[in-house]
PAVEX-932285 format. One record per residue (C-alpha): residue number from 0; chain; x, y, z negated. Coordinates in Angstrom, 2 decimals. Each point is the difference from the previous one (the first is absolute). Example, Ala and Ser with C-alpha at 12.3 -4.5 7.8 and 13.67 -1.06 7.14 Angstrom:
2
  seq  mol       xx       yy       zz
    0    A    12.30    -4.50    -7.80
    1    A     1.37     3.44     0.66
//
This chain:
83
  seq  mol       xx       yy       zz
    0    A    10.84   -22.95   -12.38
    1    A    -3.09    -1.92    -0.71
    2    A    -0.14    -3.72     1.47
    3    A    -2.43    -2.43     0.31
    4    A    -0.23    -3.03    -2.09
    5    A    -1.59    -3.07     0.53
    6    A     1.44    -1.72    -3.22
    7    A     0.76     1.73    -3.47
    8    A     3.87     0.11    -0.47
    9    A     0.96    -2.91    -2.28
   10    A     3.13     1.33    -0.64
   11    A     1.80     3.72     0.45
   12    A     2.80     1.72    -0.92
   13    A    -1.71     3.43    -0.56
   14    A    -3.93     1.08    -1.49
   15    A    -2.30    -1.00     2.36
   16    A    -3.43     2.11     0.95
   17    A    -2.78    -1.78     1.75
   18    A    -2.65     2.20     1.72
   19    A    -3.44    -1.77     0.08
   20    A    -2.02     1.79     2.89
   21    A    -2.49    -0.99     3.37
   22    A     0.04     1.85     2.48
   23    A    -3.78     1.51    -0.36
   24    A     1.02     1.27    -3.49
   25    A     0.04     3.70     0.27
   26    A     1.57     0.92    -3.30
   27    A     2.84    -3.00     1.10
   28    A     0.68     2.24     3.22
   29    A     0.60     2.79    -2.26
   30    A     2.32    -1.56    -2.58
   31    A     1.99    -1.31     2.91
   32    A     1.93     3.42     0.90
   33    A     0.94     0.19    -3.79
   34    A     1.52    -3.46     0.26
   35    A     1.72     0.44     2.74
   36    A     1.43     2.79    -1.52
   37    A     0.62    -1.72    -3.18
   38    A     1.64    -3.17     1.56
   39    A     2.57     2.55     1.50
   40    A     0.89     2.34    -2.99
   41    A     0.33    -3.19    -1.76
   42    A     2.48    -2.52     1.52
   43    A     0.43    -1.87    -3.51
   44    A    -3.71    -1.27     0.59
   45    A    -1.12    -2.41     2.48
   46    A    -3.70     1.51     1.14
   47    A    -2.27    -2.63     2.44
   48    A    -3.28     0.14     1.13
   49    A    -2.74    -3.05    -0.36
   50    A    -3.09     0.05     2.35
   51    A    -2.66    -1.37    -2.22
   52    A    -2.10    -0.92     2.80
   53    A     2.75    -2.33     1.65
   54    A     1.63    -1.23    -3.08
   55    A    -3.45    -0.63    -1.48
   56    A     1.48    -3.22    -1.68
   57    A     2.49     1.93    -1.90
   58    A    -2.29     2.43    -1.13
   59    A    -2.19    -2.33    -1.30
   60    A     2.46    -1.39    -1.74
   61    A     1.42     3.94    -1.35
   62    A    -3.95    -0.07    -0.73
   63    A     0.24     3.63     1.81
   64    A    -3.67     1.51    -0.15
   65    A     0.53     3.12     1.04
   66    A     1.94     2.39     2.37
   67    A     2.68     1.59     0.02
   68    A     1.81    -1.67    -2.61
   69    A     3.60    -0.58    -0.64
   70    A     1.65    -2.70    -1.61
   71    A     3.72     0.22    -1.67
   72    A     2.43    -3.34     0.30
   73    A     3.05     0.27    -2.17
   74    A     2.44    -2.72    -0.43
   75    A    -2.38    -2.06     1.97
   76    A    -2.63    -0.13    -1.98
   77    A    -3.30     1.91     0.28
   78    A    -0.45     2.79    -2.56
   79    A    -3.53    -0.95    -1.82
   80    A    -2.09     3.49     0.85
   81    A    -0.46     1.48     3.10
   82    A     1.92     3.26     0.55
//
């Protein structure tokens, strides 16, 4: 299951996935169904969703320019290319 984040997890016991999308982004609507279906085949993965248009602060800071993009967190830290 997919869930909403309004802070990147510091700290996690398992991979983390972070789903940069707004909700006018088109190809974001259609990557969600494959998430969702990803975050469930894959319990060993934590999968959450960032709405770049609320959190605009952190994706300023992420420096995300364009959508959909998707981020990977491992041992809390932020892997250095976007997936």
């Amino acid at each position: 299951m997919l869930i909403s984040c309004v802070a990147l997890p510091r700290k996690s016991d398992r991979p983390v996935i972070v789903d940069c999308f707004a909700d006018w982004c088109e190809p974001c609507k259609r990557l969600s169904p494959l998430l969702e279906a990803a975050a469930a085949a894959t319990p060993g993965v934590k999968f959450v969703k960032l709405n770049t248009d609320v959190e605009e602060n952190i994706a300023a800071q992420l420096q995300i320019k364009q959508l959909p993009t998707l981020l990977a967190i491992f041992n809390g830290r932020l892997l250095e290319a976007p997936l």
